[in-house]
N, C-alpha and C positions, 0 to 999 in steps of 0.2 A: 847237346848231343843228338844222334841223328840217330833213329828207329825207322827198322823197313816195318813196312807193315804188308802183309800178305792177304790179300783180298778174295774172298771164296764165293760168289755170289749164288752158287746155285745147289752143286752136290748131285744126288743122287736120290736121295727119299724127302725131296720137297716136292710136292703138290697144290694145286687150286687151294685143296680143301683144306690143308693145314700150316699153308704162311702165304708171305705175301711173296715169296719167290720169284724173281724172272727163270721163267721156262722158255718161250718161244724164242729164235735167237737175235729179234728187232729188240725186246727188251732186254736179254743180257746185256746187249751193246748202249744198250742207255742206261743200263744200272752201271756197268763199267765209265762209262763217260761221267755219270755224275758221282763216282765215286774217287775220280783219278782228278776232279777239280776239289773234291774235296782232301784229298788226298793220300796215294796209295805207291807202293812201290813195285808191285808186280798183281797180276790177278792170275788165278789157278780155275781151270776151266774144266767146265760138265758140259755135253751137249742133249741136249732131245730132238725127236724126231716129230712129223707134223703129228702124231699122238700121243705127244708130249711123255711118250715114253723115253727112257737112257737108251741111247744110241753112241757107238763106238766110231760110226760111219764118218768119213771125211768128209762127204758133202754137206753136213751139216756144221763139222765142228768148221767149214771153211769159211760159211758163213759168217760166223760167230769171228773167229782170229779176222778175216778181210776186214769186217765191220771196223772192229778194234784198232786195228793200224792205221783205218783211213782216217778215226776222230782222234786215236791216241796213238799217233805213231813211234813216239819216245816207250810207250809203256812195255815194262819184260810180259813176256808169254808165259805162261806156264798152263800145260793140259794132264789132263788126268791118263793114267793109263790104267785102273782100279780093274780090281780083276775080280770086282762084287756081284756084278754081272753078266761081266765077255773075260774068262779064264783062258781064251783061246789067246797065245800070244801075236799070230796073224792079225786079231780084230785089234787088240791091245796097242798094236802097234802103226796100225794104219795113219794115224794120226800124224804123227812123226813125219810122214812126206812136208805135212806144212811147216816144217823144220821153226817149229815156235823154239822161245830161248831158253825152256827148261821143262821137265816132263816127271812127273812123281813117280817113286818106286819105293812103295810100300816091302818090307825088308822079314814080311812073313804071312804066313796066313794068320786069319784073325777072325773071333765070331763077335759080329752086332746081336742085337737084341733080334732082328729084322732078320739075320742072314747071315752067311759069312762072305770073309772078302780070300779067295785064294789067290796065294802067292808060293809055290812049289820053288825048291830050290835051284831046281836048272833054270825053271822060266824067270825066275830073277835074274840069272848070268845070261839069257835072252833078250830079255828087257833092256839088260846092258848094253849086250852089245847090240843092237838094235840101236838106242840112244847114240852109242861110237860112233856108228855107220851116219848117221843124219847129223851129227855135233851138238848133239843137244843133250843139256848136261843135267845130269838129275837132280830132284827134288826128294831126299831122303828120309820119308816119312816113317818114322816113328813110336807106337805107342805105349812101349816101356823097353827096360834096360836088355830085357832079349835082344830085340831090334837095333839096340846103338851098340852090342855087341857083336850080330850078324855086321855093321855096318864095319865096324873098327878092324874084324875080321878079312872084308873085301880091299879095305884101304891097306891092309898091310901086305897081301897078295899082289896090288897093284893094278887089282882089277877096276875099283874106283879110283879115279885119277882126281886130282885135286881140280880147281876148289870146290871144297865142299858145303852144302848147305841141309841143313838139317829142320824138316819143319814138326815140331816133336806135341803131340797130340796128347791133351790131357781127358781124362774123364767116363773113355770108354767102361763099359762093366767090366768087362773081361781084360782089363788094362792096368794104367798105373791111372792112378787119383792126382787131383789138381792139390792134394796137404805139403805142407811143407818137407816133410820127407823126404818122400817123394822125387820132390822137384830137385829136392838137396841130391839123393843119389844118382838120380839123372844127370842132372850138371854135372859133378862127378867123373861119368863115364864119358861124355863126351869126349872126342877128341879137341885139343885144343886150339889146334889152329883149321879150325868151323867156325861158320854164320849158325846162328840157333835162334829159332825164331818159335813161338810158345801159342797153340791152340788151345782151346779145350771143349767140348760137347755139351750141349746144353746148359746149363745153371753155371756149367763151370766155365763157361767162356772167358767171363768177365777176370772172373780170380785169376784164371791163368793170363790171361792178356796183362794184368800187373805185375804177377811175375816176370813175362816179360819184358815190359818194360823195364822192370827195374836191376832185372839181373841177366838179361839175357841181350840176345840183340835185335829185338821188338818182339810182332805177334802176327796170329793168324788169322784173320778175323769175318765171317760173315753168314749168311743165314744155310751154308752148306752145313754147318756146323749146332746152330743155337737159330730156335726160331722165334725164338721172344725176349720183348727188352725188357719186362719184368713179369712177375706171376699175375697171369690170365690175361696178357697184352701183347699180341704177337706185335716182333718187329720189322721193321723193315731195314734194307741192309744201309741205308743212309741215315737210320737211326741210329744203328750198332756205329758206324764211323764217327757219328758228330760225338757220340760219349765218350768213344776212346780218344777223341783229340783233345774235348775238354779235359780230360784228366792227364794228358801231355802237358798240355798247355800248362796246367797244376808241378807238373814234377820239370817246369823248365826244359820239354821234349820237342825235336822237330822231326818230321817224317822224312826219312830217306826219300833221296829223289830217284828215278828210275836210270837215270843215266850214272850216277853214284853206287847205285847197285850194278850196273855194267864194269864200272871202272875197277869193282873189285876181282871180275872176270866171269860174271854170271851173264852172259848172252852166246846164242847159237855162235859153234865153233865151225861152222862154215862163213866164210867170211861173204857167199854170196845166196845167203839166206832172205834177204830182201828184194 
């Protein structure tokens, strides 16, 4: 059986000081490249600027996607449009000109520990149509049944158009928890004909990543999310992949390939995107 796996390399509150993070955007392109031999089905992108601040600016995230295409041409795109830092949907949506093949849309506001991430109900139908305008299909994030009922909401409007893919985030405080529960009423809600692929934030990464695996349709995985492979060991994001294959490899799993995840019809719907 074939599991996408969603590769997050960077995020948003990774630093120097607290993991081994690729920030500058020579090394995302080489944590993405050793991550896509090792293997991944799509990677979901942060960019920083030369001080290594988050930056929403195209010049940098083009750096980053250019890179990407030239070592991993095959691989799907996916950019962040997080509105944790640039709520402006101008800045938010900048990105979008490099018509990558899918772009997140967080389906509420939400508070981290750190901050919150705003997501206002017009600038979601923004976001959207924004994504229409360039073909690029969204990445419908997630982190409790709120959210997969704003999402079921927009799909029955007809304002999200199919297909859909849901990457559902476990562990936040202020969220739904990686327990069995949980995860049972989530699946639940979903709709049923979604891809649903399983995060989860620190400690919980792991747990939720075998959820997904085993009941869902893979995971999300990398140090945007969890910055250590075990207590007082940070990791690195080629650590977090080798574990979750060996435990594939365990449950008889192979990784979606990125062209299989196209075929399901997850790539820019401009057909002269390249």
């Amino acid at each position: 059986m074939k599991k996408i796996i969603n590769f997050t390399p960077t995020g948003t509150q990774t630093t120097r000081q607290n993991s081994f993070a690729p920030l500058e955007p020579n090394e995302i392109i080489e944590s993405v490249v050793e991550a896509n031999d090792l293997g991944i089905t799509l990677v979901h992108l942060h960019a920083r600027d030369e001080n290594l601040e988050n930056t929403y600016k195209i010049e940098y995230f083009s750096k980053i996607v250019d890179g990407i295409r030239k070592y991993c041409p095959e691989l799907v795109i996916c950019v962040s449009l997080s509105g944790r830092n640039f709520p402006e949907v101008e800045k938010r949506t900048e990105v979008l000109q490099l018509m990558p093949d899918m772009a997140s849309l967080t389906l509420s506001s939400l508070n981290f520990q750190t901050g919150a991430s705003i997501n206002e109900p017009d600038v979601i139908l923004q976001l959207i149509e924004q994504m229409d305008k360039w073909g690029v299909i969204p990445e419908l994030e997630c982190f409790d049944t709120g959210m997969i009922n704003k999402a079921n909401s927009l799909i029955s409007k007809n304002i999200i158009k199919s297909p859909f893919y849901f990457n559902v985030i476990l562990g936040n405080l202020y969220n739904s928890q990686s327990d069995i529960l949980s995860v049972a009423n989530i699946k639940h809600q979903l709709p049923k004909n979604s891809i649903i692929t399983l995060g989860g934030i620190a400690s919980q990464q792991l747990r939720s990543n075998i959820y997904g695996l085993m009941d869902f349709d893979g995971i999300r995985i990398g140090l945007e999310d969890n910055l250590m492979f075990r207590k007082g060991e940070k990791a690195t994001n080629s650590d977090l992949i080798k574990r979750i294959n060996r435990i594939m490899v365990e449950l008889d799993l192979e990784v979606m390939s990125s062209n299989e995840f196209r075929k399901l019809g997850y790539e820019n719907r401009n057909t002269n995107h390249r």
